[in-house]
Structure formats: structure tokens, C-alpha cells
C-alpha positions in Angstrom: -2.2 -21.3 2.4 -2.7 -18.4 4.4 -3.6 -15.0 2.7 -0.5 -13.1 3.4 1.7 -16.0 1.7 -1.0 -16.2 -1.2 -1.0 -12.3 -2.3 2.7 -12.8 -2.2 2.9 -15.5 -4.5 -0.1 -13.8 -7.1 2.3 -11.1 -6.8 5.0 -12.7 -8.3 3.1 -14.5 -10.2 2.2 -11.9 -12.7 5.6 -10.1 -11.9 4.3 -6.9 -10.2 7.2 -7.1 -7.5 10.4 -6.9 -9.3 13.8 -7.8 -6.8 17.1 -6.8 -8.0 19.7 -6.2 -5.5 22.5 -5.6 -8.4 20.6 -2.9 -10.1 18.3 -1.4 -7.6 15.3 0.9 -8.8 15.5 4.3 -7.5 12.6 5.7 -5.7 10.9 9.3 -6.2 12.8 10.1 -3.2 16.3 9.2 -4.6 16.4 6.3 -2.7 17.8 3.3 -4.1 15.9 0.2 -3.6 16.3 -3.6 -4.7 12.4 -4.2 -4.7 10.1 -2.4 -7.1 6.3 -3.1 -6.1 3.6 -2.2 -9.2 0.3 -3.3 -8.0 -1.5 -1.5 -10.7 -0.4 -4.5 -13.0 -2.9 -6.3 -10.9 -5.4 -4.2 -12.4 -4.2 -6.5 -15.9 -5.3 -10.1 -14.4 -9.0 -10.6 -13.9 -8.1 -13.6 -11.8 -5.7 -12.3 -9.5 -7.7 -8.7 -9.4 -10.9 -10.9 -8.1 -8.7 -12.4 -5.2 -7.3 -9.1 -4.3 -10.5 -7.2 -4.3 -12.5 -10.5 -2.4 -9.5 -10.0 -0.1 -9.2 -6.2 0.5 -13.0 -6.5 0.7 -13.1 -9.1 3.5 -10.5 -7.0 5.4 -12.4 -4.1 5.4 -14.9 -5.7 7.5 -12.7 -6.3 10.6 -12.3 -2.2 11.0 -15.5 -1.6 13.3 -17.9 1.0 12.3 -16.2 1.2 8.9 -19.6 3.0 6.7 -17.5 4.5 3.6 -14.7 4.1 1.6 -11.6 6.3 0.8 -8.8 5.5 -2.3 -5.7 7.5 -2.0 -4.7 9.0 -5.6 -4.0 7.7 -7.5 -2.9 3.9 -7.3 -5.5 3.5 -4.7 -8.3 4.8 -6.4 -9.4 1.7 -8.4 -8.9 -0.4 -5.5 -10.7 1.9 -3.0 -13.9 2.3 -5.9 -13.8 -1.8 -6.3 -14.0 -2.7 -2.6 -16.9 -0.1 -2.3 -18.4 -1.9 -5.1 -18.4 -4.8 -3.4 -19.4 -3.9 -0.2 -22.2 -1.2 -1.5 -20.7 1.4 0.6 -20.8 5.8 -0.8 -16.8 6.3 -2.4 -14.4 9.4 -2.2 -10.7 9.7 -3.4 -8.3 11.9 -1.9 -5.4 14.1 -4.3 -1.8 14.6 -3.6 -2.9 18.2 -3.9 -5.9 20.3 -4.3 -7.0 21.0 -8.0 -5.6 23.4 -9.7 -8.8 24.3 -11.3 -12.2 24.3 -11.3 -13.7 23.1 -8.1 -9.6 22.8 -6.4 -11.0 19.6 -4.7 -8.7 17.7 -2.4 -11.3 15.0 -1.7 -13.2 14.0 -4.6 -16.8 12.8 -3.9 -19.0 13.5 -1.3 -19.7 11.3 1.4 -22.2 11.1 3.8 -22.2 13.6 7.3 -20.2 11.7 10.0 -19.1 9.5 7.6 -16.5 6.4 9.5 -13.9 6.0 6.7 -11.7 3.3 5.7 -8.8 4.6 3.7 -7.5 2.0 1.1 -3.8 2.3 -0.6 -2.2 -0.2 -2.8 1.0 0.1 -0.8 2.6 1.4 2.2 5.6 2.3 2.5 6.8 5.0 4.5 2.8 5.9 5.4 3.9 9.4 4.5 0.6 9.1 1.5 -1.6 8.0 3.5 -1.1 10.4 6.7 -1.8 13.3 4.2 -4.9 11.5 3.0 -6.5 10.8 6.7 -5.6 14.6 7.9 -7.2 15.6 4.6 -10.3 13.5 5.6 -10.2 14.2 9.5 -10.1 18.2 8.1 -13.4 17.7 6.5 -15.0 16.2 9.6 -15.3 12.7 9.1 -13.8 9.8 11.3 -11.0 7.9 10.0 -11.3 3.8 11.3 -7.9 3.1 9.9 -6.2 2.6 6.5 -5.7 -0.8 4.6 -3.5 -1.7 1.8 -2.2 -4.4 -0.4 1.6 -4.6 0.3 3.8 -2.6 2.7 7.2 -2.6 3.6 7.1 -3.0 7.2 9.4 0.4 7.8 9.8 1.4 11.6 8.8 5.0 10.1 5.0 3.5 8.7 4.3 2.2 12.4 6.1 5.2 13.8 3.4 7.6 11.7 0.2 5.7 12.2 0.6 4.7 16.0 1.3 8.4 16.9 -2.1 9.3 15.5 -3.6 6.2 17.0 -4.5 5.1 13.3 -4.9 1.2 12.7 -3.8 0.1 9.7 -3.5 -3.6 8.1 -2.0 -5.0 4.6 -2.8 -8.3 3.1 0.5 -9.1 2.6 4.1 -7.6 3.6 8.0 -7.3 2.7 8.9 -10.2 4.9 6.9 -12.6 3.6 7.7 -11.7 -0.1 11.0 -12.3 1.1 10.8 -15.3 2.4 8.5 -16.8 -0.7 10.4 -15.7 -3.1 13.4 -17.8 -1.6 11.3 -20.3 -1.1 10.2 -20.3 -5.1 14.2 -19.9 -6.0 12.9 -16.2 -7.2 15.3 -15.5 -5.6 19.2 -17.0 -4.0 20.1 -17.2 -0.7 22.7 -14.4 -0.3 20.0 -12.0 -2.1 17.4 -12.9 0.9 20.5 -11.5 3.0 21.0 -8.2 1.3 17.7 -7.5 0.6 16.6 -8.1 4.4 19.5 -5.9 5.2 18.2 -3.2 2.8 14.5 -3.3 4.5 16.4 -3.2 8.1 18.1 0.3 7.1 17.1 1.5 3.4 18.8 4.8 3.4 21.7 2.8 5.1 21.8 0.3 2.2 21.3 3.2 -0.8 24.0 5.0 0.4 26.2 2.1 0.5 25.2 0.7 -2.9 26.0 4.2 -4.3 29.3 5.3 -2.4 30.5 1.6 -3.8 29.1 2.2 -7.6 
């Protein structure tokens, strides 16, 4: 099994993706979406953490130069801390927002001068997060190599963001081949594949529909 199918299915698995087109989650944005992605639960299963960090960890390697590790805050600051762990590599995080007090840090940590940083999210989906957290980084004189994350959602904006800034970016798995597993794994029915692959083709399109209708 290849790795993008396998995150997908340990995703499942241990019911961090949630799918309901009938009663879709709505999103800090007020968009309404039929997926809802939690990958902190992952945090919960030793087993499935150990594959995820072995996997993140192994994907970190294939950005060249890569010498220090960034989590974005806050769902990617345990991974981002475990995969420098692993690979014995100096650890920063980067807030939403500087402090309010003390210090007012935006990056937290200190890494070495000239640094070459990987920044590490647990999911992507517009790439909105994660542009903040490399111009924070880039601000502070170190080199961004690229960002890698656990899930994204393959949105035209995410490539739209990182290829204007000439940022590469990976995920171990993505919203097309949940899709497709889950129908596979009758986690889901055939005309649910449908809508939901029309919702990741045009979200706002689909939100707006599902809420003119309800």
C-alpha cells in the first residue's frame, strides 16, 4: 500500500476525518464544508502517531538542505517538535500573532543563524497559515526549503499561494484520495463521492448552495 492511501485509511481508522454531506461542519471562515479533518486526535493513538511521525520524518528528508524544523501554532506544533525529535534537528514554532505579553514573540525558539527551515502543518487547506508562518520566518532571516503537512485539500488557492512565492510544499496524504478510500471502505456511498468531489471543486460554490437550499 502506498503512503498516501495508508494515512488515509489510519485516518479513518481512528475517525479524525469526519464526512457529512447532509450536515456539513462550518468552518472559522463561515464556510460550510462536508469534511471535518482533526489530526490532533492522532496525537491519541501511539500506533498511528508512530506511522505519522516515521512518515512526516522520512518526508522531511527529500527537501534539500533542510537543517531545522518549524511547527505552525498550534496544531502543528507537536508534529513539527516530534519530527525534530527524530531527526535531531534545533525546533521553533511560529504564533498566529505576536504575544501579547512578555517577550511578544512571533517565533518561539531560537534557531541557528542561516538556518534552512522546513515548516511542518498538520493540514493545508487554503495555505493561508502557513504563508503567514514562512514570511514570519523569511522576516527573521532564515531560508524557508518548503512546508510539509499531513492532509491538505488540494484547493487551486494552496497551489496558487505557494507557487507565487516559489515555496514547495508536500502532504502525505490528500482530499482525493480520502475520497476515493472512503468509497472504496463503503465509508462512504456513491452519490456522496459525487457531492463531496463537487464541494472540493468549488467550496464556496457548494456552501452557498447548501445554505440558499436550507
Amino acid at each position: 500500500m502506498n503512503l498516501a492511501n495508508n494515512i488515509a485509511d489510519r485516518l479513518m481508522q481512528i475517525n479524525a476525518i469526519k464526512l457529512n454531506a447532509q450536515n456539513p461542519f462550518t468552518w472559522a471562515s463561515g464556510l460550510r464544508s462536508p469534511i471535518y479533518c482533526d489530526n490532533r486526535l492522532i496525537l491519541s493513538f501511539p500506533e498511528v502517531r508512530k506511522i505519522v511521525v516515521a512518515a512526516l520524518a522520512r518526508e522531511a528528508l527529500s527537501f534539500e538542505s533542510m537543517n531545522a524544523i518549524a511547527g505552525v501554532a498550534t496544531a502543528g506544533i507537536a508534529w513539527g517538535g516530534l519530527v525534530a525529535d527524530r531527526l535531531e534537528l534545533p525546533f521553533c514554532y511560529v504564533r498566529n500573532k505576536p504575544k501579547e505579553h512578555g517577550m511578544k514573540n512571533l517565533i518561539e525558539g531560537q534557531l541557528p543563524e542561516n538556518s534552512k527551515v522546513l515548516v511542518i502543518e498538520d493540514l493545508i487547506s487554503t495555505g493561508g497559515s502557513s504563508m503567514e508562518a514562512v514570511h514570519a520566518l523569511q522576516q527573521s532571516g532564515y531560508e524557508v526549503v518548503g512546508v510539509l503537512s499531513i492532509f491538505q485539500y488540494g484547493f487551486e488557492s494552496a497551489f496558487e499561494k505557494f507557487n507565487a512565492q516559489n515555496i514547495k510544499f508536500k502532504s502525505l496524504t490528500d482530499f482525493q484520495t480520502l475520497l476515493v478510500r472512503a468509497l472504496q471502505a463503503k465509508y462512504i456511498s456513491s452519490p456522496d463521492y459525487e457531492n463531496l468531489k463537487s464541494w472540493n471543486l468549488n467550496p464556496k460554490l457548494w456552501s452557498d448552495a447548501f445554505v440558499n437550499h436550507n
